[in-house]
N, CA, C and O of each residue as an XYZ file, in Angstrom:
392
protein
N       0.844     -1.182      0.000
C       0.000      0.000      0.000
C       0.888      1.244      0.000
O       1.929      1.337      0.650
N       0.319      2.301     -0.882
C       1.459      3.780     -0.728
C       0.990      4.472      0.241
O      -0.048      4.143      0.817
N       1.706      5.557      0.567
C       1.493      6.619      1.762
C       0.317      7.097      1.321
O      -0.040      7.124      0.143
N      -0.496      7.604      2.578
C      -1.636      7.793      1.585
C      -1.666      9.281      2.100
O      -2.661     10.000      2.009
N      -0.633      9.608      2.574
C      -0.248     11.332      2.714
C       0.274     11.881      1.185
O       0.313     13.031      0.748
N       0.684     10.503      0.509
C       1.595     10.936     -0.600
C       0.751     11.921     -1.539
O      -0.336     11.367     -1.703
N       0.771     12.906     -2.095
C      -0.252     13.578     -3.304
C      -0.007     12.813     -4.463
O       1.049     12.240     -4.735
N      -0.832     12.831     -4.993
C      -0.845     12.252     -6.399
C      -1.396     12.743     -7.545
O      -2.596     12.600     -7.310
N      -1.286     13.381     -8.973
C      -1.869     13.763     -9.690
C      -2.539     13.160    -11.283
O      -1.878     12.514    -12.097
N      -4.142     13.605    -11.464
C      -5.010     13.068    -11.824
C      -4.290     13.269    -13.601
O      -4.318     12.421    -14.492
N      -3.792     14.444    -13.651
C      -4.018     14.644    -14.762
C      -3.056     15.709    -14.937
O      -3.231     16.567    -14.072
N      -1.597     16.129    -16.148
C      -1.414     15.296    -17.304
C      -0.857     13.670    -17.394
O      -1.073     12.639    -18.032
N       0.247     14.333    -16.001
C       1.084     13.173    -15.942
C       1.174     11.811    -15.298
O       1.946     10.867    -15.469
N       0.183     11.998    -14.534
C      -0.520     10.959    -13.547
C      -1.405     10.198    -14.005
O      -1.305      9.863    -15.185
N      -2.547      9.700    -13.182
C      -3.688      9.213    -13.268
C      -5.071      9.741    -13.747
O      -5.772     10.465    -13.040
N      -5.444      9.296    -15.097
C      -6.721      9.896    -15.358
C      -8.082      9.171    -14.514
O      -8.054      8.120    -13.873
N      -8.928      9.827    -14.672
C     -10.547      9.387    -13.500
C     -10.231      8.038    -13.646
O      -9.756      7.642    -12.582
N     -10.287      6.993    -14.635
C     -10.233      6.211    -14.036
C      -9.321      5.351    -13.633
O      -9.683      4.299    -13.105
N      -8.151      5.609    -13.788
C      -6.893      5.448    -13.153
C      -6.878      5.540    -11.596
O      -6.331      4.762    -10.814
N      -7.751      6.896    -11.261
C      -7.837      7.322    -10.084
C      -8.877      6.731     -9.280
O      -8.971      6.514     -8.072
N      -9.566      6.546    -10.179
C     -11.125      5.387     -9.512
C     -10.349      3.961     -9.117
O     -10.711      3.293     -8.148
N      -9.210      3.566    -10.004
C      -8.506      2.402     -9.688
C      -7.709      2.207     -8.164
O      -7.938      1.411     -7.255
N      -6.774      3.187     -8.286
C      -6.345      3.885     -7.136
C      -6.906      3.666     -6.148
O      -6.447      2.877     -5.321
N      -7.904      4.229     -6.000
C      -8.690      4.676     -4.828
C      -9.203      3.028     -4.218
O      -9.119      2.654     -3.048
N      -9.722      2.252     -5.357
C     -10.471      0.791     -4.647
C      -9.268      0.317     -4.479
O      -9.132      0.122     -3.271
N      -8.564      0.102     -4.902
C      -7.254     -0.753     -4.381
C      -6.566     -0.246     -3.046
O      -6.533     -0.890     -1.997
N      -6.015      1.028     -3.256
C      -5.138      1.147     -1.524
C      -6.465      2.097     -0.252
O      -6.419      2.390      0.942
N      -7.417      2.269     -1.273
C      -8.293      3.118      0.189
C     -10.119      2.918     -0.366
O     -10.935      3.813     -0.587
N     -10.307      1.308     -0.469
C     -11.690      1.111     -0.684
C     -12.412      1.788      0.072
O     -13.239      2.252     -0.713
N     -12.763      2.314      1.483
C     -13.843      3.175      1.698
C     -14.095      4.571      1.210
O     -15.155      5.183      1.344
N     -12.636      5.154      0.435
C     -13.144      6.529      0.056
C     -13.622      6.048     -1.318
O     -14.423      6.855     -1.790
N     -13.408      5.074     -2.054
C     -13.662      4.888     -3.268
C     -15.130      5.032     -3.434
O     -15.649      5.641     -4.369
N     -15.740      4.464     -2.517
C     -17.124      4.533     -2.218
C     -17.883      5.614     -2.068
O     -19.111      5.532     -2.040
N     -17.244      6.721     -1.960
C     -18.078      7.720     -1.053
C     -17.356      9.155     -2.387
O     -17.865     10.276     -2.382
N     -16.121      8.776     -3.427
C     -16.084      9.488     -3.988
C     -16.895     10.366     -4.439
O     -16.636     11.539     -4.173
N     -17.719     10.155     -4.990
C     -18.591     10.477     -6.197
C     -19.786      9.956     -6.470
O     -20.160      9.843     -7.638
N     -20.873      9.402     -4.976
C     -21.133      8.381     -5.777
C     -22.828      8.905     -6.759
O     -23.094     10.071     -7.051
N     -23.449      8.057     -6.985
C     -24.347      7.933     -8.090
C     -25.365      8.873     -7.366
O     -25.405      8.778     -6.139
N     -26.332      9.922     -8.085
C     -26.944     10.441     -7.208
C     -27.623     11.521     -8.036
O     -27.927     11.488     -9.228
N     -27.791     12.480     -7.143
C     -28.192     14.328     -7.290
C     -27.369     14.909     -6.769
O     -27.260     15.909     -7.478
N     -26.447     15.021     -5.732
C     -25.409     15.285     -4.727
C     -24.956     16.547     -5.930
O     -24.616     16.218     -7.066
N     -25.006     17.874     -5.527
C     -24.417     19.240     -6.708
C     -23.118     19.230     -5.888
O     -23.303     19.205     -4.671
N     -21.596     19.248     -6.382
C     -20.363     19.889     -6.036
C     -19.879     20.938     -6.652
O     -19.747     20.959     -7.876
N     -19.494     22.133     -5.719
C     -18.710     23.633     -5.829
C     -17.343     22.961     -6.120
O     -16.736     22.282     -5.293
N     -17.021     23.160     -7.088
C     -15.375     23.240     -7.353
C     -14.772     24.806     -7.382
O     -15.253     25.572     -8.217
N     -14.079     25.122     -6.785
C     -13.384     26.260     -6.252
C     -11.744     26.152     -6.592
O     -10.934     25.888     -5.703
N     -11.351     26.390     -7.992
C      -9.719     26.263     -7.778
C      -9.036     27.419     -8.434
O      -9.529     28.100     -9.333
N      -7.498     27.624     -7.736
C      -6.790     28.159     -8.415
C      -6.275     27.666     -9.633
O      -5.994     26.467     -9.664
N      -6.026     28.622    -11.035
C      -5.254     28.083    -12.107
C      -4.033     27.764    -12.286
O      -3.527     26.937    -13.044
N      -3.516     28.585    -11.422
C      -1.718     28.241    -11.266
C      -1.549     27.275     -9.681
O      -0.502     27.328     -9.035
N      -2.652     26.501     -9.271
C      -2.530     25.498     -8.020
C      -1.819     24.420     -8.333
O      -2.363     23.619     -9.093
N      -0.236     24.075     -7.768
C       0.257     23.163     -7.685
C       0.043     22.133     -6.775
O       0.961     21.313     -6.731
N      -0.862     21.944     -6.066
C      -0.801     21.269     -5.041
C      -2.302     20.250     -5.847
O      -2.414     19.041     -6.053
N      -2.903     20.992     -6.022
C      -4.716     20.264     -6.929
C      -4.758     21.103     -8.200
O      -5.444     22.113     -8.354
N      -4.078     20.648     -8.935
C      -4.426     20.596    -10.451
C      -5.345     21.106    -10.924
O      -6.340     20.528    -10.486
N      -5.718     22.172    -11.838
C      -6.818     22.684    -12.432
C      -7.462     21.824    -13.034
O      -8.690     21.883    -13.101
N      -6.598     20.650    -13.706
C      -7.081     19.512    -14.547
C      -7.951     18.924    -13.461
O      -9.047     18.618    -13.931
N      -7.865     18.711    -12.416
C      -8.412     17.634    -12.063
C      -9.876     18.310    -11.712
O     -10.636     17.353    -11.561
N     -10.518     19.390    -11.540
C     -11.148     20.039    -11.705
C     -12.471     20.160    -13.043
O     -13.701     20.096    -13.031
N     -11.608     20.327    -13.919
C     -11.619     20.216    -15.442
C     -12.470     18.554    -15.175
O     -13.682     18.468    -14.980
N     -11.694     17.572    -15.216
C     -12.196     16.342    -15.274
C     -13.310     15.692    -14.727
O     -14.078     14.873    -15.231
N     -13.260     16.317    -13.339
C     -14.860     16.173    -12.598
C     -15.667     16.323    -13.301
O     -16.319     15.477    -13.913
N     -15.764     17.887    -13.318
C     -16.877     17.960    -14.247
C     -17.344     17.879    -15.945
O     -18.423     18.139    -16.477
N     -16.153     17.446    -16.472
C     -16.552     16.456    -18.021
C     -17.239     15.198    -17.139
O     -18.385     14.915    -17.489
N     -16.714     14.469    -16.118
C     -17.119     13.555    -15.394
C     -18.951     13.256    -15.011
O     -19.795     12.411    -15.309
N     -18.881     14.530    -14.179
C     -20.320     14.605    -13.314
C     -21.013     15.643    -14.255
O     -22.235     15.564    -14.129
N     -20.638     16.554    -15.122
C     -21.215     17.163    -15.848
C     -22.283     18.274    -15.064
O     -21.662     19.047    -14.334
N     -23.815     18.499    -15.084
C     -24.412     19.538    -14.743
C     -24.422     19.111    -12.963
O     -24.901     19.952    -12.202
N     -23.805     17.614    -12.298
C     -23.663     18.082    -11.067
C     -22.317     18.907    -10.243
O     -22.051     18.851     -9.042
N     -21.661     19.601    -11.229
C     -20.656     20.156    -10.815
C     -20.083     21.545    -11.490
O     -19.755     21.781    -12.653
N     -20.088     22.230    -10.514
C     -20.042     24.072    -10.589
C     -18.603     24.564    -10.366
O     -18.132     24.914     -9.284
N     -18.119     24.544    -11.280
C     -16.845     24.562    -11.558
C     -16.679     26.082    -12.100
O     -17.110     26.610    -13.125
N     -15.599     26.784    -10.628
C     -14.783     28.066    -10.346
C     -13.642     28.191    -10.334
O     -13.075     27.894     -9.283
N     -12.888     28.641    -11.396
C     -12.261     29.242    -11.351
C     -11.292     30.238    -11.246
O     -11.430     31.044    -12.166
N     -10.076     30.599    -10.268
C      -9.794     31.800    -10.150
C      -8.234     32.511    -11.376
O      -7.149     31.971    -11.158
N      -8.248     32.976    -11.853
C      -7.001     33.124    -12.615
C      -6.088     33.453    -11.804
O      -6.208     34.423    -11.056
N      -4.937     32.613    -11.838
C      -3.721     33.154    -11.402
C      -3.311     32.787     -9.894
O      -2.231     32.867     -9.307
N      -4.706     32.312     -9.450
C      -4.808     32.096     -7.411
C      -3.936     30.323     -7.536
O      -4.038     29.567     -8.503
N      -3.282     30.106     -6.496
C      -2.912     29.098     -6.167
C      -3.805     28.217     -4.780
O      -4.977     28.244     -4.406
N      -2.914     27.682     -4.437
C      -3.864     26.504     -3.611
C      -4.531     27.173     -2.443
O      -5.478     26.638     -1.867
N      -3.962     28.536     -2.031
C      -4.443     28.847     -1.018
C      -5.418     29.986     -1.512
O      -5.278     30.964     -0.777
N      -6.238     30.177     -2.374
C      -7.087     30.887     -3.056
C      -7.859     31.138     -1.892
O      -8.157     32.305     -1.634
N      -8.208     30.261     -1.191
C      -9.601     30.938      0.137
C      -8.985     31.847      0.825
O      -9.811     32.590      1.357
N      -7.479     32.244      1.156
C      -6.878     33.287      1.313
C      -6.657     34.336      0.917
O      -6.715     35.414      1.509
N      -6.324     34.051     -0.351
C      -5.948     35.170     -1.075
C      -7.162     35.701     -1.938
O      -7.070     36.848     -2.374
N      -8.215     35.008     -2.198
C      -9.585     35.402     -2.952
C     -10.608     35.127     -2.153
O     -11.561     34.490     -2.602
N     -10.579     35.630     -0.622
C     -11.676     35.108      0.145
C     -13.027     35.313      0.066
O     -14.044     34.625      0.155
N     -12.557     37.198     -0.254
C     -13.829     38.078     -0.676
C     -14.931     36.918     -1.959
O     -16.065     36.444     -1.880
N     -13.628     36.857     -3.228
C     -14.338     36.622     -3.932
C     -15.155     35.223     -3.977
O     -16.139     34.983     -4.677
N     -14.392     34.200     -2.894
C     -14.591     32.670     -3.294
C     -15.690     33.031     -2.075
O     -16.444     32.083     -2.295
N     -16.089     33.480     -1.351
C     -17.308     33.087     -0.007
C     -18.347     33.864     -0.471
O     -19.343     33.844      0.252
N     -18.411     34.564     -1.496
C     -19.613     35.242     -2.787
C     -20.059     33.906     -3.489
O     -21.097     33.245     -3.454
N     -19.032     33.794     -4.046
C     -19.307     32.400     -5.147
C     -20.033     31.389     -4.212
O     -21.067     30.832     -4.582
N     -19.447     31.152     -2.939
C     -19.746     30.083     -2.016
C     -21.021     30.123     -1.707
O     -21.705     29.100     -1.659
N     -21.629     31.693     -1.386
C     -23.111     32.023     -0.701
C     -23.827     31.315     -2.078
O     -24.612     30.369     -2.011
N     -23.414     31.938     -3.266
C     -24.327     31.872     -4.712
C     -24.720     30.666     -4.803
O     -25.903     30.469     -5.081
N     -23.718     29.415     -4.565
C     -24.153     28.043     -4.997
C     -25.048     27.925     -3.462
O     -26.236     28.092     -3.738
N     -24.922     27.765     -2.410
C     -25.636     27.369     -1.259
C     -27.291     27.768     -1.414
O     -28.078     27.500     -0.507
């Protein structure tokens, strides 16, 4: 089993969805379960474009993925700590979807 502190990325160079769907049942079957699963369940995606830490791609992929259940935000230029540095703007966006 790998660290499961380790980060890992979905997408260019890594694991695509279902690479990552693979992933997930093999070293950590209970989140695999609870990913994504089948439903109505709406998700806020909130990312920076220059975020090294969570990938814009992987973002991107959700929602080709889940399609109209996922509200996908973008900030130009914000990195991983965007709720910092775009708080104003991301807890607007945040009220809008709620």
């Amino acid at each position: 089993m790998q660290d499961p502190v380790r980060p890992f990325r979905l997408h260019p160079q890594g694991l695509d969805s279902f690479g990552c769907r693979q992933y997930l049942e093999l070293n950590f079957p209970a989140m695999s379960l609870c990913w994504a699963p089948p439903g109505a369940m709406k998700y806020l995606v909130v990312q920076g474009t220059n975020d090294q830490i969570a990938p814009p791609e992987n973002g991107k992929l959700l929602k080709e993925e889940l399609e109209a259940r996922v509200t996908l935000i973008s900030f130009p230029g914000a990195g991983h700590l965007l709720i910092v540095t775009e708080h104003g703007k991301a807890a607007r966006r945040s009220l809008i979807f709620s």
